[in-house]
N, C-alpha and C positions, 0 to 999 in steps of 0.2 A: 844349282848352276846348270846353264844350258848343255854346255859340251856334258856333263854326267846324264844326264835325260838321252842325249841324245843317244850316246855309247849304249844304255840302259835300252832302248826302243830298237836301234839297231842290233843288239844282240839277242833282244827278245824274237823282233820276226824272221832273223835267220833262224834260229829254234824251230818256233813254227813251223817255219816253211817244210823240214824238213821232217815235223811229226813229232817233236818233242813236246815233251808238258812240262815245263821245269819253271821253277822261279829266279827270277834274276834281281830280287829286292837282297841284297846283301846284308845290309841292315841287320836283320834279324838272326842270322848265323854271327854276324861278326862279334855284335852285343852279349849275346849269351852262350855261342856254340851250338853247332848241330846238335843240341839234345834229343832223348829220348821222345819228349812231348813233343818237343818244335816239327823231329819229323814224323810223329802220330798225324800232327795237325796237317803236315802237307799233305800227307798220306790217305788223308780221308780229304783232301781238297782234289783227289786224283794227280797232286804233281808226284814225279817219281824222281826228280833231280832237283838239286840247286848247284846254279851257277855264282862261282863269286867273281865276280871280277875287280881288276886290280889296276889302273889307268895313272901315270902321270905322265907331265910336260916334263920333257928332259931338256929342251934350251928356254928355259922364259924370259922370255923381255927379247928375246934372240929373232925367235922363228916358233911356228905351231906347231913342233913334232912332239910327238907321243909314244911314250911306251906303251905294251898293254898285256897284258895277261890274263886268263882265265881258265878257272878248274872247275870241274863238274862233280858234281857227288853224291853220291846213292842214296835218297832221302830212308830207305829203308834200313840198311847198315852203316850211312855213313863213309862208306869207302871212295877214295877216288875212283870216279870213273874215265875222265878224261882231262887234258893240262893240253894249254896251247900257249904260248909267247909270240908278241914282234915287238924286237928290238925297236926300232924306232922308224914312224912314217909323219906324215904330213897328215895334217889334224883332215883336211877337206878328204882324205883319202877314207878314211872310217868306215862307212858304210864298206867300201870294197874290202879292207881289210877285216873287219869282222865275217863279212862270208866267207874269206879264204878261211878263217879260222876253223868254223864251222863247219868248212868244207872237210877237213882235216879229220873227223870223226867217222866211224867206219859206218857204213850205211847198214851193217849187223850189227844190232845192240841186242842185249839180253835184257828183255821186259819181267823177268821175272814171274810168269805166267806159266 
């Protein structure tokens, strides 16, 4: 679906922009779990995070607003790293409110290095 691409591409290059390597295909976490292999494999693909994100319409047939949610998590242990929520915006608003999200992360993270 477009609106899922889209949230997906807009969360992806707020990351980037900011120096992140993380993956944002949820897919694969949601299917089997952060396992032990899944985050080997990230791990030797050099991503150090995965993002899941969590999106619904909260009036449908109403208006385009959206929830949205998203957690970050240590592809080496698994742990949360970071949780961000909006209650509910205006679908055309997206791209802005996924920056603010990301904005929300402390600009010191621990690379584990």
């Amino acid at each position: 679906d477009s609106t899922s691409k889209i949230l997906t591409d807009a969360m992806a290059l707020a990351f980037i922009k900011r120096g992140f390597n993380v993956s944002i295909d949820e897919n694969i976490v949601i299917q089997s779990g952060l396992t032990e292999e899944i985050r080997n494999k990230l791990a030797s693909a050099k991503i150090n995070a995965v993002v899941i994100v969590n999106a619904m319409i909260t009036r449908p047939f109403i208006s385009k607003k959206m929830a949205l949610s998203a957690n970050m998590y240590d592809v080496r242990n698994g742990n949360l790293l970071w949780s961000a929520n909006v209650v509910e915006f205006e679908l055309d608003e997206i791209n802005k409110v996924v920056e603010k999200m990301v904005d929300t992360i402390s600009p010191k993270r621990e690379t584990g290095e």
